[in-house]
KELUMMAR-326977 format. One record per residue: x negated, y negated, z negated of N, C-alpha, C in turn; residue number from 1. Coordinates in steps of 0.05 Angstrom, whole numbers, plus 5000, padded with zeros to 4 digits. Each point is the difference from the previous one (the first is absolute). Layout:
X:Y:Z:X:Y:Z:X:Y:Z:NUM
...
// end
This chain:
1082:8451:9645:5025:4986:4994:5018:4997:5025:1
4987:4999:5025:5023:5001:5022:5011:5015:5011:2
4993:5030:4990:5014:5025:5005:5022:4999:4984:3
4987:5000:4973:5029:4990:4980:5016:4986:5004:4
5003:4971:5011:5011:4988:5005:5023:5004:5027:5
4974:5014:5022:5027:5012:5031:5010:5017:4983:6
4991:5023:4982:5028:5022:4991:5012:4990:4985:7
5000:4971:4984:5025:4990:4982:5019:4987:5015:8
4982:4988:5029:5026:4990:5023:5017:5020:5001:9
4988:5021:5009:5010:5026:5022:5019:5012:4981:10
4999:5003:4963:5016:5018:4983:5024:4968:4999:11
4998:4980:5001:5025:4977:4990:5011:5008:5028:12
4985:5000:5022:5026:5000:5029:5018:5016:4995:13
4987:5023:4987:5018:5027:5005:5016:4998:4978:14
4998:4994:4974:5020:4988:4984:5019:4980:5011:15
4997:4985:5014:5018:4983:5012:5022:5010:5022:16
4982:5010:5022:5003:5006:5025:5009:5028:4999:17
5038:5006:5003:5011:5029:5007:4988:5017:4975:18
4992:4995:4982:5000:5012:4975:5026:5017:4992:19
5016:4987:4996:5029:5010:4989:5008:5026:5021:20
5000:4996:5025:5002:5009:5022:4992:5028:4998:21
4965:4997:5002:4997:5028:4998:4999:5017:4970:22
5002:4984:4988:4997:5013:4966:5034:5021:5008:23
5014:4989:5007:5035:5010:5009:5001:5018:5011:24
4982:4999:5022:4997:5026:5013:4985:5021:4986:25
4978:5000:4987:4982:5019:4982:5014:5019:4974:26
5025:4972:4993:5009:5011:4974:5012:5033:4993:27
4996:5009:5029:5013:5028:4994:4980:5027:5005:28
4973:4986:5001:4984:5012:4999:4973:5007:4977:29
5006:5024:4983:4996:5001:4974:4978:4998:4997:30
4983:4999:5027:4966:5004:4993:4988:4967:5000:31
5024:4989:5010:4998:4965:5002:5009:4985:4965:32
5020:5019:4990:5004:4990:4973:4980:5005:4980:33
4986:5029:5004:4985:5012:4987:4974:4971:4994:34
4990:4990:5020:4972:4989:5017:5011:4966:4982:35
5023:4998:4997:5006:4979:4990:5009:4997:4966:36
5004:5028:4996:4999:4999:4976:4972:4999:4976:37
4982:5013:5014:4969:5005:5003:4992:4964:4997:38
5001:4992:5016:4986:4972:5008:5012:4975:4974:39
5034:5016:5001:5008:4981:4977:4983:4999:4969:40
4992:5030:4997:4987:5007:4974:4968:4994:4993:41
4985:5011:5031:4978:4995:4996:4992:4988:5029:42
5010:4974:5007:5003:4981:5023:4966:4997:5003:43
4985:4994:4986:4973:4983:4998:4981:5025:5011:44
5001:5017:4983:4981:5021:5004:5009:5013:5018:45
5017:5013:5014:5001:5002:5027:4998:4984:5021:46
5002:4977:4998:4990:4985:5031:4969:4996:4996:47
4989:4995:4969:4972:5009:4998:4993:5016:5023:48
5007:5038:4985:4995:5013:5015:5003:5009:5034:49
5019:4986:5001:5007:5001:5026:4976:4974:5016:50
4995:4987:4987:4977:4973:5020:4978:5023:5001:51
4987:5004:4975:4978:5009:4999:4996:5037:5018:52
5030:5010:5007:4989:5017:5017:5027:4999:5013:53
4996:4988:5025:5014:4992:5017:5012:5012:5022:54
5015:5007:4991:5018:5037:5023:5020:4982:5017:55
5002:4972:5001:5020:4990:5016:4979:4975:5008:56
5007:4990:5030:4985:4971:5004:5012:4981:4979:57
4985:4975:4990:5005:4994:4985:5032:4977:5007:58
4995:4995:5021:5022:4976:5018:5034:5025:4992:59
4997:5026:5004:5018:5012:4998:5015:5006:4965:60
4974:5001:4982:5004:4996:4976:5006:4981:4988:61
4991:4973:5013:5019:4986:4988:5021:4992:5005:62
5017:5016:5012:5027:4993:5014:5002:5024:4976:63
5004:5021:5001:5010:5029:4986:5002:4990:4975:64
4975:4990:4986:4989:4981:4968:5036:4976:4997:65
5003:4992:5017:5014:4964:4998:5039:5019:5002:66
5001:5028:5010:5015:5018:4992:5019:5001:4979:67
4977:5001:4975:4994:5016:4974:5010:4980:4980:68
5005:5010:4979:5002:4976:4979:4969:4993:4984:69
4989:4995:5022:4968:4996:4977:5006:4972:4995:70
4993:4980:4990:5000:4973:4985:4974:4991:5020:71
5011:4975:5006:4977:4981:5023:4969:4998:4981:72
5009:5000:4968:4970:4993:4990:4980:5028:5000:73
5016:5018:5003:4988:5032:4983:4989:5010:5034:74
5014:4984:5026:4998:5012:5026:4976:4983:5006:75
4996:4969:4995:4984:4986:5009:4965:5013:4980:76
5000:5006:4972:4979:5008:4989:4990:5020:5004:77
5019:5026:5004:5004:5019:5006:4982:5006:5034:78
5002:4979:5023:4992:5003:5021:4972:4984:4996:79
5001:4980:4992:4963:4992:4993:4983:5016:4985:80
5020:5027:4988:4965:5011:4984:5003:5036:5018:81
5022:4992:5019:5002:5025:5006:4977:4990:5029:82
4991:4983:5016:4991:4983:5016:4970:4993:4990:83
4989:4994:4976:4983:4985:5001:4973:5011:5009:84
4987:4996:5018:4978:5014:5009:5005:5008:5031:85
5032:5004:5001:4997:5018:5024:4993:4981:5028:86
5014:4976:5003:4989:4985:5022:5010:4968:4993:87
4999:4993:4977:4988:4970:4990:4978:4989:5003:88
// end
C-alpha cells in the first residue's frame, strides 16, 4: 500500500504542478496525442501493463501517467494491481 500511495502523491503533483505547461508544449506532437488518446480509451489496462512490465522507472511514470487523461480512480487501481507483489 505505500508504493501505491508515493505513486498517487507523485501522479496528483504532476496533475497539479506545470501540468498545463507541458501538456502545451507536447500538443504538437502526434505521437504524444496518439499515447493520450490510447490511455483515454483503455487508461486502466495500460498502466496495468505498463506497472507489471516496467520499461520506465516507476517515479518517471508517474509523472508521464498524471500527463494523460486517465481518471485518479482507474490510475490509483490500476497501479495497486499493476504493483502487488512487486515490493509491498
Amino acid at each position: 500500500m505505500g508504493s501505491t500511495a508515493g505513486a498517487t502523491a507523485a501522479f496528483l503533483l504532476g496533475k497539479m504542478v506545470g501540468r498545463s505547461y507541458v501538456v502545451s508544449k507536447l500538443k504538437n506532437y502526434p505521437k504524444f496525442e496518439a499515447v493520450a488518446i490510447a490511455i483515454r480509451r483503455s487508461g486502466f489496462k495500460i498502466t496495468v501493463l505498463l506497472r507489471l512490465a516496467p520499461l520506465l522507472p516507476f517515479n518517471i511514470l508517474n509523472y508521464l501517467l498524471s500527463l494523460t487523461p486517465i481518471s485518479i480512480g482507474e490510475y490509483i487501481l490500476a497501479t495497486w494491481l499493476g504493483m502487488v507483489g512487486t515490493n509491498e
